[in-house]
C-alpha angles and dihedrals in degrees: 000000000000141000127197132173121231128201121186137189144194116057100350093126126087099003107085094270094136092048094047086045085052091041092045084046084055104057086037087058088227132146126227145084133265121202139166119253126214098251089063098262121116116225123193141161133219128193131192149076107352085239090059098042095049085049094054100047082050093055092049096048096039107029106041122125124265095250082067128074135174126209103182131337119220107208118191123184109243139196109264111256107224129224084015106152105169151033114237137179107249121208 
């Protein structure tokens, strides 16, 4: 198990980004939390299997919709959160 955060920048607000990053941690069958920050960027963070969480990250960069763009992700190894069992939108 890993988990890593995530921060990424460029039109992430206001377009569905933290639902398609939910939606992505589902099918990835990873745990975490996504939520906007005040400078306009979105963090999150995803914990599971390497595998998971590559593929994930993968999803989020390659498949998302043409109203979202990233400009850079920030990861960050993380400690493992225990008894985690979801994903959730923060706010």
């Amino acid at each position: 198990m890993v988990r890593y955060y995530f921060r990424f920048t460029g039109r992430v607000q206001g377009v569905g980004f933290r639902f398609f990053v939910s939606m992505n941690a589902e099918k990835c069958k990873v745990t975490g939390w996504v939520r906007n920050l005040p400078d306009g960027s979105v963090e999150a963070e995803a914990q599971g299997i390497p595998a998971a969480v590559e593929r994930f990250l993968e999803m989020i960069q390659n498949d998302a919709h043409r109203f979202i763009r990233i400009d850079h992700v920030e990861k960050e190894k993380r400690p493992l959160v225990e008894k985690e069992s979801k994903f959730r939108v923060a706010y």
